[in-house]
C-alpha positions as CSV (number, residue, x, y, z in Angstrom):
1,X,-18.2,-1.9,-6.4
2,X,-20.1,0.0,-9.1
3,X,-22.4,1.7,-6.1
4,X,-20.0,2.3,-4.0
5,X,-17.8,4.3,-6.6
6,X,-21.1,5.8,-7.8
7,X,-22.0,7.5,-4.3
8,X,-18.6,8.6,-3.5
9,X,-18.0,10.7,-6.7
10,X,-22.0,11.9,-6.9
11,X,-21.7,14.6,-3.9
12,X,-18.3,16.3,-3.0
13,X,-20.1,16.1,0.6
14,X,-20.4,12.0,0.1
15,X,-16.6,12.1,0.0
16,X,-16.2,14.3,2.9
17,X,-18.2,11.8,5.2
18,X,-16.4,8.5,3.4
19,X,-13.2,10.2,4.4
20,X,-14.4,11.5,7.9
21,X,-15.9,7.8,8.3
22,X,-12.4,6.4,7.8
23,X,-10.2,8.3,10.1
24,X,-12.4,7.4,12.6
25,X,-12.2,3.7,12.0
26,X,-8.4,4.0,11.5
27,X,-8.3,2.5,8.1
28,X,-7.4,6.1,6.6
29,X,-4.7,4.3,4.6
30,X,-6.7,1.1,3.1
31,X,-9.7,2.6,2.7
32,X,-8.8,6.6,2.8
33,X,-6.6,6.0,0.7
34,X,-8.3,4.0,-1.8
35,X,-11.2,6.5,-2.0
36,X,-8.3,9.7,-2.2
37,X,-7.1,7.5,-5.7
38,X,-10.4,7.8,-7.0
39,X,-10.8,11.3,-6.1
40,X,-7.7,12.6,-7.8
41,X,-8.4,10.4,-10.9
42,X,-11.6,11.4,-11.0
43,X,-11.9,15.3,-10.3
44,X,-8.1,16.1,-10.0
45,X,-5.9,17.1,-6.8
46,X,-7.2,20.1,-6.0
47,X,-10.8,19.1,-5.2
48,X,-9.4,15.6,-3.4
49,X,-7.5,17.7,-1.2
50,X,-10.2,20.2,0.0
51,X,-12.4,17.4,0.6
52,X,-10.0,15.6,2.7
53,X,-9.4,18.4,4.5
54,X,-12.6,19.0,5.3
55,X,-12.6,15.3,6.6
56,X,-9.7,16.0,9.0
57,X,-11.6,19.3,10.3
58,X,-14.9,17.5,11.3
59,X,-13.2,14.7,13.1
60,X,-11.1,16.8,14.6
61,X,-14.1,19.0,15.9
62,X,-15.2,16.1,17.0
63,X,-11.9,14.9,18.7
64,X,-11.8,18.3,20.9
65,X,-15.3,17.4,21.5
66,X,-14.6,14.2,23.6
67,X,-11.6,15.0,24.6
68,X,-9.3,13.2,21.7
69,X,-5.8,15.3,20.6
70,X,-6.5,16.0,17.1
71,X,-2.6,16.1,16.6
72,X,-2.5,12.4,16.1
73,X,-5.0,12.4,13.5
74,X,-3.4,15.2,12.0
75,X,-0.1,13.5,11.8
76,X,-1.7,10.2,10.3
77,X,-3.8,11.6,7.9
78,X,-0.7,13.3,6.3
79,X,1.2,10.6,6.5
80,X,-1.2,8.0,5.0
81,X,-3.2,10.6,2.3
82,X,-0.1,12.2,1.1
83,X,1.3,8.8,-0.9
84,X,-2.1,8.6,-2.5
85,X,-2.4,11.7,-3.2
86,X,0.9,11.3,-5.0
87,X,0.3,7.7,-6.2
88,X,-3.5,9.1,-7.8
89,X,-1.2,11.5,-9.4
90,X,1.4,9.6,-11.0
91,X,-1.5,7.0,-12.2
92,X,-3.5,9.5,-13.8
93,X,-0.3,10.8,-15.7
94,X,1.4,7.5,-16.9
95,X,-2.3,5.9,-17.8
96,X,0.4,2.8,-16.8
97,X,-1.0,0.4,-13.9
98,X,2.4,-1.3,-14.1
99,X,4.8,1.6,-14.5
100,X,3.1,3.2,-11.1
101,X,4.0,0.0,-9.3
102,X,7.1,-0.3,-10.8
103,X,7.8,3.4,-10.0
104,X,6.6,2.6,-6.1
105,X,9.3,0.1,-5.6
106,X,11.9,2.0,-6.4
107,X,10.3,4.8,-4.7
108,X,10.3,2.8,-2.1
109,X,13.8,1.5,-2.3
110,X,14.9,5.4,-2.0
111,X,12.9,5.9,0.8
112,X,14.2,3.0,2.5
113,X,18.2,4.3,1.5
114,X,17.3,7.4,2.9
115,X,16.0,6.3,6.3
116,X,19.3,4.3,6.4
117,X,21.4,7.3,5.8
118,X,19.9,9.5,8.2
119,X,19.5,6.3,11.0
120,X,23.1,5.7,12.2
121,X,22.1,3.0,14.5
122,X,18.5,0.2,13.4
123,X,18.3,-0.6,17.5
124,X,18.7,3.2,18.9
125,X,16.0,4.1,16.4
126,X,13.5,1.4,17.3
127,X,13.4,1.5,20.7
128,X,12.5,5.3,20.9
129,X,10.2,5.2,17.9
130,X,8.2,1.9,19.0
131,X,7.8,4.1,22.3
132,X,6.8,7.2,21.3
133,X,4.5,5.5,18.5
134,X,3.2,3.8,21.4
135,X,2.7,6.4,23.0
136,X,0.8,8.7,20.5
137,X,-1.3,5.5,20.0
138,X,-2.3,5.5,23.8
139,X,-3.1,9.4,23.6
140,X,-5.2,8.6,20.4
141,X,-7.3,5.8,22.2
142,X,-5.7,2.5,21.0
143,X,-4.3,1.4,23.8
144,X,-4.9,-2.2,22.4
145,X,-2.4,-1.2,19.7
146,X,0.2,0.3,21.7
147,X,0.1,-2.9,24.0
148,X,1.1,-4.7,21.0
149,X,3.4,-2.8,20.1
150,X,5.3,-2.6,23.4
151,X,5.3,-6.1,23.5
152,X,6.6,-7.3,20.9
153,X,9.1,-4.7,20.6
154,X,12.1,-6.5,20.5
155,X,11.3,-8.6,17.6
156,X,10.9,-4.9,15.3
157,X,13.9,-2.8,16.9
158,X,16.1,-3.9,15.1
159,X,15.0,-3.8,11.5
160,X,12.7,-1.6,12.2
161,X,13.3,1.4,8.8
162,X,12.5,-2.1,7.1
163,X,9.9,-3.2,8.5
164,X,8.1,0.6,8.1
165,X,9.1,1.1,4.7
166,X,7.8,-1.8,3.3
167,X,4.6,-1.7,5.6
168,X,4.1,1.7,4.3
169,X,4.3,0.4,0.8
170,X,2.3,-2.3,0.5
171,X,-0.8,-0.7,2.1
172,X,-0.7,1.9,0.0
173,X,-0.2,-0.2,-3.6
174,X,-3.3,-2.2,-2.2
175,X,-5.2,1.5,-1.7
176,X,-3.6,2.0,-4.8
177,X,-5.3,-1.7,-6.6
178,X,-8.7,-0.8,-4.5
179,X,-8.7,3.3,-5.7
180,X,-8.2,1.8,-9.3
181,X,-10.6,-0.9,-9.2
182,X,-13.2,1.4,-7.6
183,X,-12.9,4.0,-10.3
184,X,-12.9,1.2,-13.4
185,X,-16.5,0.4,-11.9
186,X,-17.9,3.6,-12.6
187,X,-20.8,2.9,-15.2
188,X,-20.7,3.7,-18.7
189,X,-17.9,5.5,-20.6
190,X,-16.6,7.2,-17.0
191,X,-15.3,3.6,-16.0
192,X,-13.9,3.1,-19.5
193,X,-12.4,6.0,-19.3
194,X,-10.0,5.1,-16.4
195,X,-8.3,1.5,-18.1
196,X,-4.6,1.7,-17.7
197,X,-4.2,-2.0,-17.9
198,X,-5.7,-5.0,-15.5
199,X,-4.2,-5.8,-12.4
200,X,-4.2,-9.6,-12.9
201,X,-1.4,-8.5,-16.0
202,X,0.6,-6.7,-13.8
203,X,4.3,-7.5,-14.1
204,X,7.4,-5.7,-13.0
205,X,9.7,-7.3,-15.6
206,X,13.1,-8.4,-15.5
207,X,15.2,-4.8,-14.4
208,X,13.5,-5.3,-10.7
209,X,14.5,-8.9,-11.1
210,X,18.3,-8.0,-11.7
211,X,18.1,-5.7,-8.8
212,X,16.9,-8.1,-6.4
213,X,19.6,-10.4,-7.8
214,X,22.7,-8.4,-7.8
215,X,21.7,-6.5,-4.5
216,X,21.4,-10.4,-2.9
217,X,24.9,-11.2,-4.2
218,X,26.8,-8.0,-3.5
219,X,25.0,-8.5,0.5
220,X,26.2,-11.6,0.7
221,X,29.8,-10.6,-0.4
222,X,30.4,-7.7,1.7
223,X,27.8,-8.1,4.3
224,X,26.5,-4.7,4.4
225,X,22.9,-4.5,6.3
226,X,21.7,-1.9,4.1
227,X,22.2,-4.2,0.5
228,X,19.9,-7.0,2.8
229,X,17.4,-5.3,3.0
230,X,17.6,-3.4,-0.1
231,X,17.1,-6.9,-1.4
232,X,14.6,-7.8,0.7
233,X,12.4,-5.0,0.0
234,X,12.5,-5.6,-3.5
235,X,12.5,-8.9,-3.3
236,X,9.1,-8.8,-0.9
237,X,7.6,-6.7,-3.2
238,X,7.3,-9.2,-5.8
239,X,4.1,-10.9,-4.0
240,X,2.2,-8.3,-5.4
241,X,3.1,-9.3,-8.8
242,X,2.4,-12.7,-7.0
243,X,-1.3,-11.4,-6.2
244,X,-1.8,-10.7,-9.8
245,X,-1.3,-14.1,-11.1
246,X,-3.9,-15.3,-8.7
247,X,-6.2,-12.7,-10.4
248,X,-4.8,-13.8,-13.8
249,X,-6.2,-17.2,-13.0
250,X,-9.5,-16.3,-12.1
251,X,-9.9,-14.2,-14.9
252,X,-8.7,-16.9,-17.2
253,X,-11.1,-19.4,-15.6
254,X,-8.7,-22.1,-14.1
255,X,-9.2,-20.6,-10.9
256,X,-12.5,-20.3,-9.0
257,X,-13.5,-16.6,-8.1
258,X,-13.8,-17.7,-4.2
259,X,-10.0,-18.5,-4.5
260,X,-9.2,-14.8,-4.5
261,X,-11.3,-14.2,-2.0
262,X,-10.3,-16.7,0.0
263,X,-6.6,-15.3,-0.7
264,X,-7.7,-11.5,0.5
265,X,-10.0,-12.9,3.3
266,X,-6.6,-15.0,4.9
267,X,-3.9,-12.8,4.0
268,X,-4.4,-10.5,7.7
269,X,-3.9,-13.5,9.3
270,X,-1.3,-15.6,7.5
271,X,0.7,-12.4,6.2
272,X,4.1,-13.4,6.3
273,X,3.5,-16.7,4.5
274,X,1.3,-15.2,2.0
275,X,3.5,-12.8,1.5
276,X,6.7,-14.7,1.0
277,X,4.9,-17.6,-1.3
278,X,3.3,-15.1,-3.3
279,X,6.6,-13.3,-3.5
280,X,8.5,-16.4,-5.0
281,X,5.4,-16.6,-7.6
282,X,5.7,-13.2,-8.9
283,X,9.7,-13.1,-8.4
284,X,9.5,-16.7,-10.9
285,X,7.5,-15.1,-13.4
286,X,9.4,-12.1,-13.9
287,X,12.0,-14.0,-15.0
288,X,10.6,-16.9,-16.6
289,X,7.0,-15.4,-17.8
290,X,5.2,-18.2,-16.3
291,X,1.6,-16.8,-17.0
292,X,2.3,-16.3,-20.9
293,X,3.8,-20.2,-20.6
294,X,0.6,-21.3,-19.5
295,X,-1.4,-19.3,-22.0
296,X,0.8,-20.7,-24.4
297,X,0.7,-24.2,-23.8
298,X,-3.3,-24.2,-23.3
């Protein structure tokens, strides 16, 4: 990591062709956005957002250049860099890993509300955004992705401002962990400089815990679709907490290293059971402290 994070803050133009490299892949929200989080903590907004800008221009030169829209990049760039931006921000400010996180769930849970609010009907809504997303995808060059997502449209309409929302979310707090642990590599007193707490300590405590609780109750009472997956969301988002005890236990040495990596090498393919094993983990040891048990009883 430590030459990696080295090379990207040496050269604003190193940056510039990181950024550029990543749009072009279409991992500007992993990867973009883990390099914008650096950025921002290390040289401030400002700076982060010329350089990204100049990113956007040069694939977008080359876009007109082969024939590509460049509206579609345009449109994800935005969409993805903007959270960072704002994530970088906020974790810069607080010097809290855990109180950004905790902040993005509920950020999160707004965000969700207010796509609820404004959608007055989950199946309308999915149908014509799966297509147009489709669409823009085609126009971009993915037609691979668009075919996918045509296809298994009718398993998303439906709960589809969920299934965005928390899409959107967890990429970005794993930019978020990547930005962090990228900038924490840096050598000397510039790494030192950036320690807001470890990740494998990360806990969202008990208030998100009551949440998830009372918004599962009260859904199950009145049956409103909006307090499921209110619950759901925050419930899900507990397998990042999850995530952290893994890291907890390789840090502590109960756990062998190649078990994370094992964990981040399968969780593409086995997503929804990783994610809903890992959110019972984290969800049980907000309420019950299970890591401080275990350090307890050793």
């Amino acid at each position: 990591m430590q030459p990696i994070a080295s090379w990207l803050v040496a050269k604003p133009q190193n940056a510039v062709l990181a950024l550029a490299f990543t749009l072009v892949l279409s991992t500007q929200l992993l990867l973009g956005g883990a390099i914008i989080v650096l950025l921002v903590l290390y040289q401030g907004v400002a700076k982060t957002v010329i350089q990204a800008a100049f990113a956007i221009a040069i694939v977008a030169v080359i876009g007109l250049v082969t024939s590509s829209p460049p509206m579609p990049l345009l449109i994800a760039a935005t969409v993805n860099w903007l959270p960072m931006l704002l994530l970088g921000f906020v974790l810069g400010k607080l010097r809290s890993f855990t109180l950004t996180l905790q902040l993005s769930v509920l950020g999160a849970v707004v965000i969700l509300l207010a796509v609820q609010i404004y959608v007055a009907d989950n199946a309308t809504f999915g149908e014509q955004f799966i297509t147009d997303f489709a669409k823009l995808m085609s126009e971009a060059g993915n037609q691979d992705v668009a075919d996918v997502l045509l296809a298994n449209k009718a398993m998303y309409v439906g709960q589809l401002p969920l299934y965005l929302v928390f899409a959107w979310w967890q990429m970005s707090v794993l930019a978020l962990m990547l930005g962090y642990t990228l900038i924490r590599a840096l050598p000397g007193d510039a790494g030192a400089r950036w320690e807001f707490g470890r990740i494998c300590d990360l806990s969202y405590g008990k208030v998100l815990a009551i949440i998830v609780a009372i918004a599962s109750v009260m859904a199950w009472l009145v049956g409103q679709q909006w307090l499921q997956n209110l619950s759901f969301l925050v419930l899900a988002a507990f397998w990042i907490q999850g995530l952290a005890i893994i890291h907890w236990l390789c840090a502590e040495g109960r756990l062998p290293v190649a078990m994370l990596v094992m964990t981040y090498v399968v969780l593409p393919f086995l997503s929804i059971l990783m994610v809903v094993a890992l959110a019972v983990a984290g969800y049980l040891d907000a309420w019950f402290q299970l890591r401080r048990k275990v350090s307890t009883e050793s």
